[in-house]
Biopython code that builds the backbone (N, CA, C, O; Angstrom):
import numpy as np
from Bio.PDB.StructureBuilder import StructureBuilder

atoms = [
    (1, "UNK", "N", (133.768, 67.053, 116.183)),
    (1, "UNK", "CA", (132.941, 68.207, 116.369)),
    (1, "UNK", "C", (133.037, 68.673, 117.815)),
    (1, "UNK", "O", (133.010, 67.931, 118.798)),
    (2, "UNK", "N", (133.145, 69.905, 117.818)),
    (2, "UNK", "CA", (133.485, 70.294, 119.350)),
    (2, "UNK", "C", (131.871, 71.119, 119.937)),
    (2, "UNK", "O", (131.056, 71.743, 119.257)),
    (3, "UNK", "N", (131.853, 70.841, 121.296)),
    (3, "UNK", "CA", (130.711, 71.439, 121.841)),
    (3, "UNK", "C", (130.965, 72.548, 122.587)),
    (3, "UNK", "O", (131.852, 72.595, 123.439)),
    (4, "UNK", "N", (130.033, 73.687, 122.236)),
    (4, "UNK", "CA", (129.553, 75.119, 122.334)),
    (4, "UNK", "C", (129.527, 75.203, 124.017)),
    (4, "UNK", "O", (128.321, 75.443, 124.076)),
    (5, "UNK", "N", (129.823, 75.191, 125.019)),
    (5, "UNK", "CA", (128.988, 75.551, 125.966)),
    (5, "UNK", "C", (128.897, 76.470, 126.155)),
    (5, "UNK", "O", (129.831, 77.220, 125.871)),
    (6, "UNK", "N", (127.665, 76.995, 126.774)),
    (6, "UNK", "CA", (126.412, 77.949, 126.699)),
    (6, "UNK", "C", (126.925, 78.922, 127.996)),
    (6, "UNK", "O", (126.744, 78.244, 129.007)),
    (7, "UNK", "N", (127.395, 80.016, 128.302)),
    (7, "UNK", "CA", (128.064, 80.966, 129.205)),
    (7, "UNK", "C", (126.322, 81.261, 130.132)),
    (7, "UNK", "O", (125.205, 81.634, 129.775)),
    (8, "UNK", "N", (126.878, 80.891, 131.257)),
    (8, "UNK", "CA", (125.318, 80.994, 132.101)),
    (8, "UNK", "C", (125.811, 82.506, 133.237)),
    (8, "UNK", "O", (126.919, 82.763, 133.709)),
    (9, "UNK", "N", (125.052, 82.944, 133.320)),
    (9, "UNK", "CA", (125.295, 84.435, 133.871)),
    (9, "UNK", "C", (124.430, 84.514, 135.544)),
    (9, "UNK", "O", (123.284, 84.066, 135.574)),
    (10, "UNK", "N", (124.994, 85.045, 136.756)),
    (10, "UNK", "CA", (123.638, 85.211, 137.627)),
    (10, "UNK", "C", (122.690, 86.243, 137.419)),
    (10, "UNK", "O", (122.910, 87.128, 136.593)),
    (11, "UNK", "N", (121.730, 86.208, 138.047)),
    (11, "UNK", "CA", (120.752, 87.428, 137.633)),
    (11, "UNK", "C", (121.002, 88.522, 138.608)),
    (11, "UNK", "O", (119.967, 89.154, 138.821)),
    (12, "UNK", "N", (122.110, 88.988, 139.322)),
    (12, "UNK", "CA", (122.774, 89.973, 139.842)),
    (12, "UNK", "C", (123.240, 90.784, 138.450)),
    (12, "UNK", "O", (122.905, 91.821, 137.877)),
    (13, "UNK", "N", (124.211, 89.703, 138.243)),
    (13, "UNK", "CA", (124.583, 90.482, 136.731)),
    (13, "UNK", "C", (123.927, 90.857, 135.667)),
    (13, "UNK", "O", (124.226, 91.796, 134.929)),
    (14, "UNK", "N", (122.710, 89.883, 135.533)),
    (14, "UNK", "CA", (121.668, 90.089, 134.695)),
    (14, "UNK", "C", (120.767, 92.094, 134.923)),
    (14, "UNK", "O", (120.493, 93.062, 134.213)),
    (15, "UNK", "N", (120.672, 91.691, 136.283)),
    (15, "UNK", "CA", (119.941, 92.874, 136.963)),
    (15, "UNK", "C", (121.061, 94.307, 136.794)),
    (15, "UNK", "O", (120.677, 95.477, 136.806)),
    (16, "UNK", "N", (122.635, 93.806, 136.625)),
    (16, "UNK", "CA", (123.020, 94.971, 136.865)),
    (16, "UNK", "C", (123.064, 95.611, 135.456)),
    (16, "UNK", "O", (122.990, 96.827, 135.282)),
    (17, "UNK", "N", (123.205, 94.596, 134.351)),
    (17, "UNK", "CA", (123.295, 94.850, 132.786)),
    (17, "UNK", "C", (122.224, 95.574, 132.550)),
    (17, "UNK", "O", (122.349, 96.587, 131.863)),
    (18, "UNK", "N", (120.953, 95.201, 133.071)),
    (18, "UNK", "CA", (119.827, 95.987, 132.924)),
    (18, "UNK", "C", (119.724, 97.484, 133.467)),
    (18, "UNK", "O", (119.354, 98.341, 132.664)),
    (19, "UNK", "N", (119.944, 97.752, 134.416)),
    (19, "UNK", "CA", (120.084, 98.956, 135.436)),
    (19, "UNK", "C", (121.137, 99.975, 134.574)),
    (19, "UNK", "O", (121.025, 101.196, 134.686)),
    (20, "UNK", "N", (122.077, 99.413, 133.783)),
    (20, "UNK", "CA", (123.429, 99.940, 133.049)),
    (20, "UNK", "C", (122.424, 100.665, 131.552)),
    (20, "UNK", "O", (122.502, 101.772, 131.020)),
    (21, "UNK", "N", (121.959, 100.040, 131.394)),
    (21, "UNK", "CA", (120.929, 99.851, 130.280)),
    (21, "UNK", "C", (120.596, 101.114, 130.305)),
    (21, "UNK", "O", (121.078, 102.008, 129.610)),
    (22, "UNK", "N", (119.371, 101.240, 131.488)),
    (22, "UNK", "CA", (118.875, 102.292, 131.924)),
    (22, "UNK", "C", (119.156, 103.572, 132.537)),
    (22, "UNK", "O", (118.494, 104.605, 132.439)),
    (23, "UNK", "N", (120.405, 103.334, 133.289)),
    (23, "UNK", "CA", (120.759, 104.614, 133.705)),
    (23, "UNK", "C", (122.071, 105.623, 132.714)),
    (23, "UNK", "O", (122.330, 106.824, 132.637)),
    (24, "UNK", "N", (122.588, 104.474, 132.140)),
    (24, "UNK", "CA", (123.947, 105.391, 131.388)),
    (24, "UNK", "C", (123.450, 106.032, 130.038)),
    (24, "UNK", "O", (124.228, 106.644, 129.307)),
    (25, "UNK", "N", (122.444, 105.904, 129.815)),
    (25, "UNK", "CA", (121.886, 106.584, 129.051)),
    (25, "UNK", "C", (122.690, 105.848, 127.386)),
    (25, "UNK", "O", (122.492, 106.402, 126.305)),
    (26, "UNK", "N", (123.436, 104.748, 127.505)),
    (26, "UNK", "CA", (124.197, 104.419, 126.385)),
    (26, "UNK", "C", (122.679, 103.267, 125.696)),
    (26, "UNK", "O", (121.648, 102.922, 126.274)),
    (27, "UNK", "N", (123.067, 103.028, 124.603)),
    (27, "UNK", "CA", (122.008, 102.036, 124.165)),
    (27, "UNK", "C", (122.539, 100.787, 124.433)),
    (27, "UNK", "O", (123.695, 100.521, 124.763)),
    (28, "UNK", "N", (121.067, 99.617, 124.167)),
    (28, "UNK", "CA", (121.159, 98.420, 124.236)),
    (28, "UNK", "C", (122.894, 97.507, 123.911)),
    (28, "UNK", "O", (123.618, 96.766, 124.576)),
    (29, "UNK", "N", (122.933, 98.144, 122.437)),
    (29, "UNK", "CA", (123.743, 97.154, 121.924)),
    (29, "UNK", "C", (125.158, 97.897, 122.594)),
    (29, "UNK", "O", (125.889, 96.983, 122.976)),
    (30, "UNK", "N", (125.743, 99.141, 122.845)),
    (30, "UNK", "CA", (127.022, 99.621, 123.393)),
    (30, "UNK", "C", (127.091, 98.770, 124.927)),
    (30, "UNK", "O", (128.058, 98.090, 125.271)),
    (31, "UNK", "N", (126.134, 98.927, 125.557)),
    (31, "UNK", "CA", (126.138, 98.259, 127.524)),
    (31, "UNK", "C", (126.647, 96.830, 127.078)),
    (31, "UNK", "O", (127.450, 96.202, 127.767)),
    (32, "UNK", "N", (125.923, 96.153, 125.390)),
    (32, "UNK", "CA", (126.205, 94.351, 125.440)),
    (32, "UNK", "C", (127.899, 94.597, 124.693)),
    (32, "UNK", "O", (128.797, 93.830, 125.039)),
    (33, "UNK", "N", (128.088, 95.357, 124.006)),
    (33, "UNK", "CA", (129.727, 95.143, 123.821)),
    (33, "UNK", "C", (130.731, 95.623, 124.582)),
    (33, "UNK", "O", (131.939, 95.614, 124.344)),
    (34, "UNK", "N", (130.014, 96.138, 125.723)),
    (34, "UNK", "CA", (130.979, 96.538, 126.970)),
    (34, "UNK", "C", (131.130, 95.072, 127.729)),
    (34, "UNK", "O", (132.203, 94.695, 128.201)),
    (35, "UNK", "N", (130.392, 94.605, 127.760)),
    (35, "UNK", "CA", (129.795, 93.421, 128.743)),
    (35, "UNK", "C", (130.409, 92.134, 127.830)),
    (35, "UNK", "O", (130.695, 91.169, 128.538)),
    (36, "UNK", "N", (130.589, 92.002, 126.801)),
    (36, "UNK", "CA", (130.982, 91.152, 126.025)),
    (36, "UNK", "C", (129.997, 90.283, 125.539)),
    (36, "UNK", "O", (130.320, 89.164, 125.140)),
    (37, "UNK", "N", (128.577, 90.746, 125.523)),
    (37, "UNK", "CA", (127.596, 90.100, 125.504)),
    (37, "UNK", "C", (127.028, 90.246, 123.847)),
    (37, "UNK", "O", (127.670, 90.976, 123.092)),
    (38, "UNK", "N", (126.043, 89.660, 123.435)),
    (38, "UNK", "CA", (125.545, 89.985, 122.558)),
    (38, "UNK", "C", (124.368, 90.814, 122.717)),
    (38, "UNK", "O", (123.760, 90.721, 123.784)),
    (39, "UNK", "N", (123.863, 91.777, 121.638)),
    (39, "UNK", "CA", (123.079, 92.605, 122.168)),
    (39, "UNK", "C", (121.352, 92.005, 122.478)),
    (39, "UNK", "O", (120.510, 92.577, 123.171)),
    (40, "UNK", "N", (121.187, 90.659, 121.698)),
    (40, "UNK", "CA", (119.927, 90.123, 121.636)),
    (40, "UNK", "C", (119.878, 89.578, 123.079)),
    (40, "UNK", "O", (118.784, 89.520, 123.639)),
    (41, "UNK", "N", (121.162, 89.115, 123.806)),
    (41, "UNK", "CA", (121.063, 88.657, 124.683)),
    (41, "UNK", "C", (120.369, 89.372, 126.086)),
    (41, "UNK", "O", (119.566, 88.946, 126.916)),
    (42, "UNK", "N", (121.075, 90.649, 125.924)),
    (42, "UNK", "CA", (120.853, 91.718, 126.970)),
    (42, "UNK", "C", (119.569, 92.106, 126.715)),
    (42, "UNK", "O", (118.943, 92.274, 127.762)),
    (43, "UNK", "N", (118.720, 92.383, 125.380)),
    (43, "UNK", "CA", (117.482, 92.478, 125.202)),
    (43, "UNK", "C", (116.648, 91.462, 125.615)),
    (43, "UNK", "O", (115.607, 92.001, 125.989)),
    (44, "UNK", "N", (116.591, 90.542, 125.709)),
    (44, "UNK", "CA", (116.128, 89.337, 126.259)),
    (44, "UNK", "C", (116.246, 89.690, 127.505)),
    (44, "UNK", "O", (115.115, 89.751, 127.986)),
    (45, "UNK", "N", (117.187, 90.000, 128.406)),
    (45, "UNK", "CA", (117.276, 89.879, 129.490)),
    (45, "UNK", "C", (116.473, 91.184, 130.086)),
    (45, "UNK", "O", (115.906, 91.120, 131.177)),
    (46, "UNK", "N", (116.470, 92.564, 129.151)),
    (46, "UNK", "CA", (115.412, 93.941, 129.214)),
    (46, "UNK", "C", (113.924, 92.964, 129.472)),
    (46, "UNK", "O", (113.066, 93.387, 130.246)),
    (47, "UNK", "N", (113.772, 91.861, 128.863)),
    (47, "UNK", "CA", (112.587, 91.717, 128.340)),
    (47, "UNK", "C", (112.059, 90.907, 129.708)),
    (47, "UNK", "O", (111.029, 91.136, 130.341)),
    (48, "UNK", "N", (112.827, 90.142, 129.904)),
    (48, "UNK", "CA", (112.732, 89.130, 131.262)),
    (48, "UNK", "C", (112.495, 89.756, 132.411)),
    (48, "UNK", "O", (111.913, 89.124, 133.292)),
    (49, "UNK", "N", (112.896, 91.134, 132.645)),
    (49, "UNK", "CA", (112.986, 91.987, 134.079)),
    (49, "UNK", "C", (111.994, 93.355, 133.569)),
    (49, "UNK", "O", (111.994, 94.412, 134.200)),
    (50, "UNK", "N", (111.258, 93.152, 132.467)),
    (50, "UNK", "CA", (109.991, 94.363, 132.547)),
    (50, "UNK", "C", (110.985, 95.445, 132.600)),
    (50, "UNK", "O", (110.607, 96.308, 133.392)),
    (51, "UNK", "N", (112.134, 95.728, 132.045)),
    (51, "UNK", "CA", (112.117, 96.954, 131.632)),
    (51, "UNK", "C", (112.102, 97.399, 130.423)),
    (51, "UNK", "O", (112.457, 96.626, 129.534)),
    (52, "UNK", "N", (111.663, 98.838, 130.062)),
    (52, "UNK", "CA", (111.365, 98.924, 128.090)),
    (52, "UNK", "C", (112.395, 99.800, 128.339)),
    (52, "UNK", "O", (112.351, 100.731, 127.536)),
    (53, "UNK", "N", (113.414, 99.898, 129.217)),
    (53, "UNK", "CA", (114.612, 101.328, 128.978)),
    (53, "UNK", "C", (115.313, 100.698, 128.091)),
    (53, "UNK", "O", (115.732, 99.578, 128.385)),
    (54, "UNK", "N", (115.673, 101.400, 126.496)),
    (54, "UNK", "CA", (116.421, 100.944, 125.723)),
    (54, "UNK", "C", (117.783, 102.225, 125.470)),
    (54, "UNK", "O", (118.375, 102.442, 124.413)),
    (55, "UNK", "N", (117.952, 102.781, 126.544)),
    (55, "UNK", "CA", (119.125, 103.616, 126.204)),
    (55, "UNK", "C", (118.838, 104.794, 125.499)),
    (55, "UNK", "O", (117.719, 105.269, 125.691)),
    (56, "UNK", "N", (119.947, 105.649, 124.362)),
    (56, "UNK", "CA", (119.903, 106.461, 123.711)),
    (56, "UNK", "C", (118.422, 105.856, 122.550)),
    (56, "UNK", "O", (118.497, 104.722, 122.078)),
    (57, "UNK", "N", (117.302, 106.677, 122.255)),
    (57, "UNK", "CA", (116.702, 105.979, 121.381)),
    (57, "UNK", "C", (117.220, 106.288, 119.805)),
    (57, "UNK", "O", (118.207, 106.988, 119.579)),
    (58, "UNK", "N", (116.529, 105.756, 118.913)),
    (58, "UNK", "CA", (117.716, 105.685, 117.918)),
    (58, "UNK", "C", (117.310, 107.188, 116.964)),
    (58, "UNK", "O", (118.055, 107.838, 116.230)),
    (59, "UNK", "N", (115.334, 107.499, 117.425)),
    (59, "UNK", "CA", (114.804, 108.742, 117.179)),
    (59, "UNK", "C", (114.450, 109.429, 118.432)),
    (59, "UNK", "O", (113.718, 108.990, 119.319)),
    (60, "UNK", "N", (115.135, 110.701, 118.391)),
    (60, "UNK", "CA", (114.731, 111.387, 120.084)),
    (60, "UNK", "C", (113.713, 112.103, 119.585)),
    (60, "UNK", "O", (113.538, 112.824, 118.602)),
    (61, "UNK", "N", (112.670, 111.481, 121.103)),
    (61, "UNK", "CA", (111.056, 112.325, 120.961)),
    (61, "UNK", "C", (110.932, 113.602, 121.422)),
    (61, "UNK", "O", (110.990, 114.119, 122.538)),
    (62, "UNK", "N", (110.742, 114.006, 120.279)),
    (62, "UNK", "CA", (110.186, 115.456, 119.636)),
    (62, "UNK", "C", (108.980, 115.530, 120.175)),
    (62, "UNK", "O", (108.984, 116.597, 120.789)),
    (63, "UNK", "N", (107.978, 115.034, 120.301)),
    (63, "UNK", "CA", (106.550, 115.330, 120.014)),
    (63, "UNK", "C", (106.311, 115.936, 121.390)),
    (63, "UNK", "O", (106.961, 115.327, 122.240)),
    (64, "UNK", "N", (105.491, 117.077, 121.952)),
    (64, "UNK", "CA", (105.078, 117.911, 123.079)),
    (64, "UNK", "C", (104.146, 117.149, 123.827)),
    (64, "UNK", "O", (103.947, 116.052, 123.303)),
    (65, "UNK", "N", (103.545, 117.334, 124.804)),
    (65, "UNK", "CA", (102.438, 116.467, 125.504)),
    (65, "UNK", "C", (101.222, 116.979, 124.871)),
    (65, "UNK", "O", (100.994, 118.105, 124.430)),
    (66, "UNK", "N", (100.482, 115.926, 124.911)),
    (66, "UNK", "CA", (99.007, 115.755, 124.429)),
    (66, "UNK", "C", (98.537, 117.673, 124.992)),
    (66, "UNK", "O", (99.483, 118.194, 125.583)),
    (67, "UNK", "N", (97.607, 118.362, 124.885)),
    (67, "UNK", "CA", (96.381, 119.275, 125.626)),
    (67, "UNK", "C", (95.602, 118.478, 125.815)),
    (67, "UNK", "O", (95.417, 117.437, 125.184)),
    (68, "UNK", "N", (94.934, 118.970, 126.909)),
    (68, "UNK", "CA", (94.068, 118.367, 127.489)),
    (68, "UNK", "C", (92.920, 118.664, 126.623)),
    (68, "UNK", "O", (92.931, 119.400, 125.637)),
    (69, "UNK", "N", (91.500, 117.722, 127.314)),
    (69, "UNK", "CA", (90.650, 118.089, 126.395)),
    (69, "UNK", "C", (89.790, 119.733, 126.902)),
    (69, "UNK", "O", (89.135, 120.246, 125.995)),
    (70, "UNK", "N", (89.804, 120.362, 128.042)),
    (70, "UNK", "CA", (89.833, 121.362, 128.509)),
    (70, "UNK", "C", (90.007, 122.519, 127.355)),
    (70, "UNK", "O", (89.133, 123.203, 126.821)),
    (71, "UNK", "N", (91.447, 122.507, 127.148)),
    (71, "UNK", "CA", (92.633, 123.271, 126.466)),
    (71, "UNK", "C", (91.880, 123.453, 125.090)),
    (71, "UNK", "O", (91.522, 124.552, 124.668)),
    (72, "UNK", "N", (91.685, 122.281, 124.452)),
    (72, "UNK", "CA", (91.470, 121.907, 123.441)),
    (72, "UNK", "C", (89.967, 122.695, 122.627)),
    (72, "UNK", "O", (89.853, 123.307, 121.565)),
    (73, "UNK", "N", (88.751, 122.236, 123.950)),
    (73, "UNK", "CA", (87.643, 123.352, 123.707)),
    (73, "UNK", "C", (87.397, 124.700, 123.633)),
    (73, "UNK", "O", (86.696, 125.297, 122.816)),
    (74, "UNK", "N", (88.281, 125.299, 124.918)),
    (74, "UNK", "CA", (89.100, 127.059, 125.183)),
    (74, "UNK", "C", (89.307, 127.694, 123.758)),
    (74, "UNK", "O", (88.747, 128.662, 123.241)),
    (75, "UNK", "N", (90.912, 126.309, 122.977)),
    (75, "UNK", "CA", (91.427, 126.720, 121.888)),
    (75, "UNK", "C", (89.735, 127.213, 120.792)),
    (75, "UNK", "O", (89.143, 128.290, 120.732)),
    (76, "UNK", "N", (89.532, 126.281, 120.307)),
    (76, "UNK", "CA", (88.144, 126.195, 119.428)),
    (76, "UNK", "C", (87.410, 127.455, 119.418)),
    (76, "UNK", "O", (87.312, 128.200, 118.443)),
    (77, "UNK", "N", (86.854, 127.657, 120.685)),
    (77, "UNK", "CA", (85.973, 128.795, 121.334)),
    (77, "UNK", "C", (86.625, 129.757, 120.883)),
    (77, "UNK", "O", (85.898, 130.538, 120.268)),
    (78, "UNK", "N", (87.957, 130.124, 120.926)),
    (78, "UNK", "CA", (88.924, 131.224, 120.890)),
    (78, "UNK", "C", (88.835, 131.185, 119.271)),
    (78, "UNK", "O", (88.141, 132.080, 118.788)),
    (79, "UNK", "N", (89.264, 130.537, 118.621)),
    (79, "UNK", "CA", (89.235, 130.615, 117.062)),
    (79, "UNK", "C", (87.876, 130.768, 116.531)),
    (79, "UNK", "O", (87.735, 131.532, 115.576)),
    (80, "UNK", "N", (87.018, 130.254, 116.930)),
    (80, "UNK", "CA", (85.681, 130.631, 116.385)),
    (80, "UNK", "C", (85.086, 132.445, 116.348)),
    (80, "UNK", "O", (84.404, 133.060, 115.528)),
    (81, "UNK", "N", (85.871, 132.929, 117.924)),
    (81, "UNK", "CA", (85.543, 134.528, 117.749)),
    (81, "UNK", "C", (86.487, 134.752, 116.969)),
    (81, "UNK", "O", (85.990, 135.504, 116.131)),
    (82, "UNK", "N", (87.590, 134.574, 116.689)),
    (82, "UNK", "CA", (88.246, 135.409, 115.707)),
    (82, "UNK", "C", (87.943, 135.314, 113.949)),
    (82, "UNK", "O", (88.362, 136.035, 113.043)),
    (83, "UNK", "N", (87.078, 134.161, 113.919)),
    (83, "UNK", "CA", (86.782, 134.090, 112.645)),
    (83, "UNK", "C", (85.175, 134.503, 112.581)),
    (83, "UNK", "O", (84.397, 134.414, 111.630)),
    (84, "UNK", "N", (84.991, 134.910, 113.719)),
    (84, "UNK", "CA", (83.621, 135.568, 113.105)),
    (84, "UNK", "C", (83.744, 137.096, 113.234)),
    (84, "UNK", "O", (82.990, 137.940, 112.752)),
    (85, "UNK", "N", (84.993, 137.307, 114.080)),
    (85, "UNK", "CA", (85.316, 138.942, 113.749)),
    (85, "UNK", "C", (86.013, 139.358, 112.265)),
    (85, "UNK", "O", (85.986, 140.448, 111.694)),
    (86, "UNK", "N", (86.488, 138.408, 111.956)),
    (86, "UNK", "CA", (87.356, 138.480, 110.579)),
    (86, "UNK", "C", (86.093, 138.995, 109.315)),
    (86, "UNK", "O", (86.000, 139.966, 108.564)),
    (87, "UNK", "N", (85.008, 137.418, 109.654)),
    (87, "UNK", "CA", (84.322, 137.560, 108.670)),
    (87, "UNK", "C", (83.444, 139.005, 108.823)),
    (87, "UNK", "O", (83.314, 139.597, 107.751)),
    (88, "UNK", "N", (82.915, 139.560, 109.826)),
    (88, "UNK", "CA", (82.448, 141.128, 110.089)),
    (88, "UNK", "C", (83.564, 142.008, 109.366)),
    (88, "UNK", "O", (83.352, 142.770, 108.424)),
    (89, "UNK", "N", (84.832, 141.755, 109.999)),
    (89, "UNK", "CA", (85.698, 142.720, 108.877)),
    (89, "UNK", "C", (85.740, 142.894, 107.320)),
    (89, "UNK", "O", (85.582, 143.876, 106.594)),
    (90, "UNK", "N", (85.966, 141.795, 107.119)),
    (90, "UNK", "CA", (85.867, 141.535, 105.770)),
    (90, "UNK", "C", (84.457, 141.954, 105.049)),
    (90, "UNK", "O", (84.666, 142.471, 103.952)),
    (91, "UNK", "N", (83.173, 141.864, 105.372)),
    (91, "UNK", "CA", (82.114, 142.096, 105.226)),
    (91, "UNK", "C", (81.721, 143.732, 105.432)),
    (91, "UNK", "O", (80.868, 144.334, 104.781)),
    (92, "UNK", "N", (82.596, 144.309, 106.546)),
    (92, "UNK", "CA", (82.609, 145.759, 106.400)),
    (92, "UNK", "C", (83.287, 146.359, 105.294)),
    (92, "UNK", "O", (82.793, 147.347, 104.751)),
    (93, "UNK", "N", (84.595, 145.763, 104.819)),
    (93, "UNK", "CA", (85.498, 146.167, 103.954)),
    (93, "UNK", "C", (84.680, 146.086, 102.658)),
    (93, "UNK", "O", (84.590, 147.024, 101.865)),
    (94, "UNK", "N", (84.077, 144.865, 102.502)),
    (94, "UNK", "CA", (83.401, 144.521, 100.906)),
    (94, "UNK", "C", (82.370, 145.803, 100.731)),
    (94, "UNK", "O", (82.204, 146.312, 99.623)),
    (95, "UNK", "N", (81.659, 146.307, 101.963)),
    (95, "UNK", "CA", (80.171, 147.327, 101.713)),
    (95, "UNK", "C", (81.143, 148.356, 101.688)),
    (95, "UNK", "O", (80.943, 148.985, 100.648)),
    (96, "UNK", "N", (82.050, 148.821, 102.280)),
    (96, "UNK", "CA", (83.082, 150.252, 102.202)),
    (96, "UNK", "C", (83.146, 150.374, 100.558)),
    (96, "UNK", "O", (82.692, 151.340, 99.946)),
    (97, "UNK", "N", (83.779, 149.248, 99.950)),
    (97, "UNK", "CA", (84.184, 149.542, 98.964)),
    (97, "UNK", "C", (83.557, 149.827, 98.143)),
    (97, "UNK", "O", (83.837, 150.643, 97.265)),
    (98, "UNK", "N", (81.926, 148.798, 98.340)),
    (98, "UNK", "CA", (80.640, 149.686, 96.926)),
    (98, "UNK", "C", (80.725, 150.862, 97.180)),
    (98, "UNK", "O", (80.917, 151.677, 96.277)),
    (99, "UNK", "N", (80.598, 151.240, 98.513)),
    (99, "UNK", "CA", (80.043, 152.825, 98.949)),
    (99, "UNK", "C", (80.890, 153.493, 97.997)),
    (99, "UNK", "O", (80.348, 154.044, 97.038)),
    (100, "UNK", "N", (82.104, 153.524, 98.119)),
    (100, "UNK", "CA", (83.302, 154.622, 98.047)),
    (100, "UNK", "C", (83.133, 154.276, 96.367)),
    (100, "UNK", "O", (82.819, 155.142, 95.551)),
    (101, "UNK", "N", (83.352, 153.112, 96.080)),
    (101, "UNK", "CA", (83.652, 152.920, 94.624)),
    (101, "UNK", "C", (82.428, 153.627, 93.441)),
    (101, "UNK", "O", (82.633, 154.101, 92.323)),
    (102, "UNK", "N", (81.062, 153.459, 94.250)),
    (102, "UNK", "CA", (79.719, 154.001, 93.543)),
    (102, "UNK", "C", (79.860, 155.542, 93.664)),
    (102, "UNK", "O", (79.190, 156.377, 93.057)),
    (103, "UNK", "N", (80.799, 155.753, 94.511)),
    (103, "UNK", "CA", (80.716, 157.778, 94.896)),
    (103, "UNK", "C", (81.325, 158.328, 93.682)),
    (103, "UNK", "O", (80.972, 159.327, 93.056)),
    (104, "UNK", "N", (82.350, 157.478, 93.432)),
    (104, "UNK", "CA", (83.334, 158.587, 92.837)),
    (104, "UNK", "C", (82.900, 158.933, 91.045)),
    (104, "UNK", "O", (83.292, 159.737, 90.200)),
    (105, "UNK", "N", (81.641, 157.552, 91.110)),
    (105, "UNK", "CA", (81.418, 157.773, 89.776)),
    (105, "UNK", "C", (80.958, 158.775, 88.780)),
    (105, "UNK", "O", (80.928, 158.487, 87.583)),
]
sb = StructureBuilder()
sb.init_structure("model")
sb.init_model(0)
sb.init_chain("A")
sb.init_seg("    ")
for serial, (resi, resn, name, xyz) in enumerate(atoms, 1):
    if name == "N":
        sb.init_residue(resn, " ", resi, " ")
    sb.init_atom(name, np.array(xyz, "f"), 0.0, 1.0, " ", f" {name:<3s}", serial, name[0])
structure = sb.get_structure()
């Protein structure tokens, strides 16, 4: 039976795999098959040096920033007059129409 030994790396290289990670914009597992590494390995090593940069993500975020809660009350305020002008419209339109509709009879 033959023995495995275990490929020990410095943490220069460790640090630079990580930094590669993060700046080339490539993902986790492409930086570990450049590197000849495995990709769990290099994640481990993301994990060891506090960084969460995982490269290309595998879903690009869509979602807009939060409104504030400011924004949020403004919005409200703003929709509330328009639905109480609506409902005046609508309420003018409904009495127009007895009027006109009772005339012509």
């Amino acid at each position: 039976m033959s023995v495995v030994k275990r490929r020990a790396f410095p943490e220069s290289f460790k640090r630079e795999a990580v930094d590669r990670v993060a700046t080339s914009g490539l993902s986790a597992g492409a930086v570990a098959r450049e590197l000849g590494l495995h990709e769990t390995v290099l994640r481990r090593w993301m994990t060891q040096f506090g960084t969460q940069a995982t490269g290309t993500a595998r879903r690009p975020h869509t979602q807009a920033p939060a409104p504030s809660p400011s924004d949020l009350v403004a919005e409200v305020a703003r929709l509330r007059r328009d639905n109480d002008r609506l409902r005046m419209e609508r309420d003018i339109l409904k009495k127009a129409a007895l009027i006109f509709g009772s005339a012509s009879r």
